[in-house]
C-alpha positions in Angstrom: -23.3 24.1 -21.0 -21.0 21.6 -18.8 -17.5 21.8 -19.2 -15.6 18.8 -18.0 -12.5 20.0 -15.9 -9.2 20.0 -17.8 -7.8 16.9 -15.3 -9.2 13.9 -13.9 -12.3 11.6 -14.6 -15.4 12.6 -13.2 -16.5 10.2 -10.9 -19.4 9.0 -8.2 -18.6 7.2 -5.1 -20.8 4.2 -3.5 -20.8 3.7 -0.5 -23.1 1.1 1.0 -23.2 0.7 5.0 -23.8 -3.0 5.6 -23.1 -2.8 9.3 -19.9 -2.1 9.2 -17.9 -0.8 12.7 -15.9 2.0 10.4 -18.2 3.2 7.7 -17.6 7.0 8.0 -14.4 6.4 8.5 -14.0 4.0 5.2 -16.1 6.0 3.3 -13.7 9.1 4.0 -11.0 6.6 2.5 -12.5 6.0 -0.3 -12.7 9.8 -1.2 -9.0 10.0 -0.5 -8.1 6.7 -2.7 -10.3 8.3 -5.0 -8.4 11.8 -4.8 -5.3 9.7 -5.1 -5.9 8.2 -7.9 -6.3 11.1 -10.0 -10.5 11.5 -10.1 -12.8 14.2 -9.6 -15.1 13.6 -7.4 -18.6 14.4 -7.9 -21.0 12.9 -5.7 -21.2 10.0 -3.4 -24.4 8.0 -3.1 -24.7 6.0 0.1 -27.3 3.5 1.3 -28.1 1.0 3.7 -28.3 -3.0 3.0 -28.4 -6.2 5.3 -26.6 -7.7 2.7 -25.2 -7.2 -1.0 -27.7 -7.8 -4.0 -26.7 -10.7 -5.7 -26.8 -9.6 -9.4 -26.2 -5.8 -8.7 -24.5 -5.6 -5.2 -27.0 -2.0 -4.4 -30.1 -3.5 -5.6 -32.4 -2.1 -8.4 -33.9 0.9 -6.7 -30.2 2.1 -5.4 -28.9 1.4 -9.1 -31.3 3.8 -10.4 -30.4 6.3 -8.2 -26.8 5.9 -9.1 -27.6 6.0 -13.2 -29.4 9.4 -11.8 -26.5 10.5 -10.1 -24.4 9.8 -13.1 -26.3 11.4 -15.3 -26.7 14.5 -13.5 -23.3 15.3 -12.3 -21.7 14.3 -15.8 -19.8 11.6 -14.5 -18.7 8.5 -16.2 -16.9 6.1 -13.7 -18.7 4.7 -10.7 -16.4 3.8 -7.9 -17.6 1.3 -5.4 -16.2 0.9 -1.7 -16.6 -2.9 -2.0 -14.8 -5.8 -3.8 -17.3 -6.5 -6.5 -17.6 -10.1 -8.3 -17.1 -10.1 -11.6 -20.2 -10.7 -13.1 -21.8 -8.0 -10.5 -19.4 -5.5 -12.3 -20.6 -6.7 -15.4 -24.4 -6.0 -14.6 -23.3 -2.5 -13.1 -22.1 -1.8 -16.3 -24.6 -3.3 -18.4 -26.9 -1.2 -16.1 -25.2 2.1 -15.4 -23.5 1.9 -19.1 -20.4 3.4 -17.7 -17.1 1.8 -16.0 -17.9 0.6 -13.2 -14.7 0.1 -10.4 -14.1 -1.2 -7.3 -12.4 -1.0 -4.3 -9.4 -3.6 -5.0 -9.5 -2.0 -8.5 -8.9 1.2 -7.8 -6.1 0.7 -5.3 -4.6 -1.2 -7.9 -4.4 1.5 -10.1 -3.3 3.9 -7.6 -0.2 1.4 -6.9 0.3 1.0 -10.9 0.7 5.1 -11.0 3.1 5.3 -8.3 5.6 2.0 -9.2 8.5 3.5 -10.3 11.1 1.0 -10.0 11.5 -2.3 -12.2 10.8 -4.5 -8.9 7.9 -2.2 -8.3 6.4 -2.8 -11.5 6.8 -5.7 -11.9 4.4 -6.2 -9.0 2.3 -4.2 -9.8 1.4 -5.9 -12.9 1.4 -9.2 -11.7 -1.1 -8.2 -9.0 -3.3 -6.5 -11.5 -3.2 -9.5 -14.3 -4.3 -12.0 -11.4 -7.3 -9.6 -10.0 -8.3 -9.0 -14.3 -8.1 -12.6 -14.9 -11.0 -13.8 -13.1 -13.0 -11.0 -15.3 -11.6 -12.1 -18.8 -14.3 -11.0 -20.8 -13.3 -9.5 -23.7 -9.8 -9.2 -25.7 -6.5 -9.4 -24.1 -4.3 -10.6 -26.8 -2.5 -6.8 -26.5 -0.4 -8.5 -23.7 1.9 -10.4 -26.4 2.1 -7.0 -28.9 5.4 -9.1 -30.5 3.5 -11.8 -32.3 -0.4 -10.4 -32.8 -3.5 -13.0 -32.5 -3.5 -14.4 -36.5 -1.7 -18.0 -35.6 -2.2 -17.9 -32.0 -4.7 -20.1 -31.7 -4.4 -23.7 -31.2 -6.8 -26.0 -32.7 -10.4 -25.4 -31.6 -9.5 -22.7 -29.4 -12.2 -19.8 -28.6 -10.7 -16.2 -28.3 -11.3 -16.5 -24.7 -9.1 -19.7 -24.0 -6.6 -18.0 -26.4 -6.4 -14.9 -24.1 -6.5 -17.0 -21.0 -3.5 -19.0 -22.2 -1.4 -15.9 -22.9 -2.0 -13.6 -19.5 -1.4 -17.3 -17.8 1.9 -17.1 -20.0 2.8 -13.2 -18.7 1.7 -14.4 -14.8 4.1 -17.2 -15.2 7.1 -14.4 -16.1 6.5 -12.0 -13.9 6.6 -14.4 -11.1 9.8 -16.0 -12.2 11.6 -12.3 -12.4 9.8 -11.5 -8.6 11.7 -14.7 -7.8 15.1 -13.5 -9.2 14.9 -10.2 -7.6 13.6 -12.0 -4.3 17.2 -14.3 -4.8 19.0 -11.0 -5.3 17.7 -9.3 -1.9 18.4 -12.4 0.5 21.9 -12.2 -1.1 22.0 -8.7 0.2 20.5 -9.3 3.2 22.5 -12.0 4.2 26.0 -9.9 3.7 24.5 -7.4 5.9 23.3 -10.2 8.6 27.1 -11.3 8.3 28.1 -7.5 9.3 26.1 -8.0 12.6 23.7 -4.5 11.3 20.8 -4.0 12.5 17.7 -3.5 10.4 15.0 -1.3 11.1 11.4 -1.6 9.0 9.3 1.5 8.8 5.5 0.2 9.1 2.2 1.8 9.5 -0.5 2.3 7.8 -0.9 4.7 4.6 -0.1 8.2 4.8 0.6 8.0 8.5 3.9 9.7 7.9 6.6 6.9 7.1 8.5 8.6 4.6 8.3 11.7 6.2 9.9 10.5 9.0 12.6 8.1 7.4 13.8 11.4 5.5 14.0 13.1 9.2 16.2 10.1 10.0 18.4 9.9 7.1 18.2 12.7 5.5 17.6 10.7 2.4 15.0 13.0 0.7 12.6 10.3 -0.2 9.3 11.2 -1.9 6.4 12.0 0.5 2.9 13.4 0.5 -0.4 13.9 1.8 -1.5 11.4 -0.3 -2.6 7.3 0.1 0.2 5.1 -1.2 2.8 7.8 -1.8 5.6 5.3 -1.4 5.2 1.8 -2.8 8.9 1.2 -3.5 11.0 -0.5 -0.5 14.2 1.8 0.1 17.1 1.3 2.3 19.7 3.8 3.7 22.0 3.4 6.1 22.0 5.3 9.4 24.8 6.0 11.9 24.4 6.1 15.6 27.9 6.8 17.6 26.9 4.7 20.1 25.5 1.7 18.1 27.7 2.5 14.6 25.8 1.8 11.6 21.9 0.5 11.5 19.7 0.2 8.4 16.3 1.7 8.4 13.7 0.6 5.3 10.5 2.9 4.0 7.9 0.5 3.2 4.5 0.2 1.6 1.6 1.1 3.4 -1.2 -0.6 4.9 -5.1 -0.2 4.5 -7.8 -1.8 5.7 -9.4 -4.6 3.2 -5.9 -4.5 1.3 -6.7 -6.8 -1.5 -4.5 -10.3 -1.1 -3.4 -9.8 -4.6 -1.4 -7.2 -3.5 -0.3 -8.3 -0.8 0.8 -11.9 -2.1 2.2 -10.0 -5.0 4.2 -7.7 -2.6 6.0 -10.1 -0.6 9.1 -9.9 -1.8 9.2 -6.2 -1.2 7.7 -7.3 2.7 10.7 -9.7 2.9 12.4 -6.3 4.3 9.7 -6.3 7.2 9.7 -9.7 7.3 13.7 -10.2 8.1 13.9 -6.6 9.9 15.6 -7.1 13.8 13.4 -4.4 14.8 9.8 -2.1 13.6 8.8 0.6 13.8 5.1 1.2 13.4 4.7 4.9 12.7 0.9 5.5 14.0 -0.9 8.9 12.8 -1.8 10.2 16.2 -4.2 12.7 14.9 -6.4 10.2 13.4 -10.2 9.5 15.1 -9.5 5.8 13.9 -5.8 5.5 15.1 -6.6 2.3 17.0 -8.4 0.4 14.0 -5.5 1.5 11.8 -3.1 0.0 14.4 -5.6 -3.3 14.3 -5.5 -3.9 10.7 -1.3 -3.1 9.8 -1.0 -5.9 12.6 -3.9 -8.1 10.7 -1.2 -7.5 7.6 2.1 -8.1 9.2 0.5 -11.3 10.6 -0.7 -12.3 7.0 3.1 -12.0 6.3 5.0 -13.4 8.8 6.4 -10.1 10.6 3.7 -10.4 13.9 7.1 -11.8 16.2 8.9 -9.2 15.2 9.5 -6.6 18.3 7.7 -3.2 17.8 8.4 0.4 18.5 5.4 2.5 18.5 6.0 5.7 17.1 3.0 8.1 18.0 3.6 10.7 14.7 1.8 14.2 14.5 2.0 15.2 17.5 2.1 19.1 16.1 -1.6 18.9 15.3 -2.6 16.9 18.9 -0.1 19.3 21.0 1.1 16.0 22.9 3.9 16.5 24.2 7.4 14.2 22.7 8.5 11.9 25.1 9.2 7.9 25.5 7.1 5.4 26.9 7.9 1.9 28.8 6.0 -1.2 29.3 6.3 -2.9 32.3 9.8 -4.9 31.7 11.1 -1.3 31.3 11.4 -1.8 27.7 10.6 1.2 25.6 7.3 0.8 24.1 6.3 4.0 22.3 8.0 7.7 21.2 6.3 10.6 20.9 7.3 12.9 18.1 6.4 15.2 15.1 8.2 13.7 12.2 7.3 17.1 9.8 8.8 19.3 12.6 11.4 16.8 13.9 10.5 17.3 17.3 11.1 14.4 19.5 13.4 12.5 16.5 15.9 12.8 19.7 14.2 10.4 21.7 13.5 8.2 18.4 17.2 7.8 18.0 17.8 6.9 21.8 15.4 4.4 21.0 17.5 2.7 18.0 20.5 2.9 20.1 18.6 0.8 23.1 17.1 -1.3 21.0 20.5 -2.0 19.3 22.5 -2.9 22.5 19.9 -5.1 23.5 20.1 -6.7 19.8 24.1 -6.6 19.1 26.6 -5.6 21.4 28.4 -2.2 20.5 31.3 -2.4 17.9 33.6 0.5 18.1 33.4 1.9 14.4 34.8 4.5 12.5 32.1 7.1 11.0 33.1 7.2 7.0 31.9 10.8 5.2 28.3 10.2 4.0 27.2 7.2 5.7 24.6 8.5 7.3 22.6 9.1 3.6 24.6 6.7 1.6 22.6 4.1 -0.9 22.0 0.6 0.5 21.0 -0.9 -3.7 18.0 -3.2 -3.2 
């Protein structure tokens, strides 16, 4: 007799290839999302389309392969590697009689399991109300628990309006407290504008080593992991350099490719930090097959938000698993255009720092400062 594991969801995987450049390399993704999110992967069905079935997305024959699938590894999520409309999920389902997720969904969910400040939350939910809204199907009066449905309803209202109205209601607050806390962080980023610091933005795309490196930095012991999306909340610590003083350097969210808009509308006022950063540094995975697509689509994102002006840093990480050698590169203005280091190992986070200082004369000219105990690590509250 089966036995269903003691953790995780049993799941299958779609992956359709509809031409696509990267489909290996997505569908791998999709197995690490999936891992990330907590499921237990039990098969992935793949398949090849010119283009997705209207009602089903796979089409009818590919569908009953997937109900097969299903049935025979136990499994009772499907998880599909494409944005599906909402009444395509609903067919799946009707179909497959299981959950049926997608791509934007399950990223969603990942990003709802990691949040773990307010601010974090906050977007979190907001994203995921406005990607749920446009498939309202079914009760959602749960979102006001204080006053129940009984006297809810205006006159002539369906349940549907009724349930409409009040996740419009919850959208509506959760952007007005985003706003608030997007007031609060230009207050704090103007004070430190007015104390001529420089701020540095860790970018990259997911799990190519951000925090991993910002803790080699700062020594602030920031969560990280060999996982997608291991940090999704922005934090800020203050770095010291004796021969540029005191700098700021930011952890951010990472990128993936076909990040859904939700998120990153919803995210923006964490981005602000990239967005208003003096410098970036875009922390590349050099171990990766598919470093230069990577590199492609966090540039497709910081263009989506405003940040593409900013001047970059490359930092080439993992250079303990491609034997490169650490090292600095320059463009042709003499300008230093990429390091070469091993964040894990902290090998080459000398030339990284030689880096910040450059970059900082060029920025502000040096102010003779006093180094206070506990600078380097201390708190900058965002």
């Amino acid at each position: 007799m089966f036995e269903r594991p003691a953790t995780g969801e049993a799941a299958v995987l779609v992956a359709l290839n509809f031409g696509a450049a990267h489909h290996a390399e997505s569908r791998e993704e999709l197995k690490l999302l999936a891992s990330s999110a907590g499921l237990n992967v039990r098969a992935v069905v793949e398949g090849r389309r010119d283009r997705p079935d209207a009602r089903l997305f796979a089409g009818t024959g590919k569908v009953e392969e997937i109900g097969r699938t299903l049935a025979d590894s136990h499994a009772d999520i499907a998880v599909f590697n494409h944005e599906l409309s909402p009444a395509q999920q609903r067919n799946l389902e009707r179909e497959l009689q299981c959950r049926v997720v997608d791509r934007t969904t399950l990223i969603l969910d990942i990003f709802a399991q990691r949040a773990k400040s307010h601010e974090g939350k906050v977007q979190v939910e907001l994203a995921q109300l406005e990607h749920l809204s446009t498939r309202l199907v079914r009760g959602w009066t749960h979102l006001e628990r204080q006053r129940g449905g009984i006297g809810m309803r205006g006159p002539g209202e369906t349940q549907l309006e009724t349930d409409r109205r009040l996740l419009g209601a919850r959208v509506k607050t959760l952007k007005e407290k985003l706003h608030k806390l997007q007031r609060q962080r230009d207050v704090q980023r103007r004070a430190r504008a007015r104390r001529d610091v420089m701020s540095v933005s860790l970018v990259g795309y997911t799990n190519a080593g951000k925090s991993t490196l910002f803790n080699a930095l700062t020594h602030a012991g920031a969560y990280a992991a060999n996982q997608l999306f291991a940090t999704l909340d922005t934090t800020t610590r203050r770095l010291y350099l004796p021969e540029a003083g005191n700098i700021t350097v930011s952890d951010t969210v990472g990128f993936i490719r076909d990040l859904p808009h939700t998120l990153v509308a919803s995210f923006r006022a964490t981005l602000e930090e990239t967005i208003h950063a003096d410098l970036l540094l875009h922390v590349v995975d050099s171990s990766s097959a598919v470093r230069e697509s990577e590199i492609a689509e966090v540039n497709l994102v910081l263009a989506e938000i405003g940040a593409a002006a900013i001047p970059q840093i490359m930092v080439w990480n993992k250079i303990d698993l491609t034997g490169a050698a650490p090292g600095i590169e320059r463009n042709e203005y003499g300008k230093i255009s990429r390091v070469r280091l091993s964040a894990a190992t902290s090998v080459g986070i000398d030339h990284l720092r030689g880096a910040l200082v450059e970059a900082a004369a060029s920025l502000h000219p040096p102010i003779p400062e006093e180094r206070t105990e506990g600078s380097t690590n201390s708190h900058v509250t965002e």
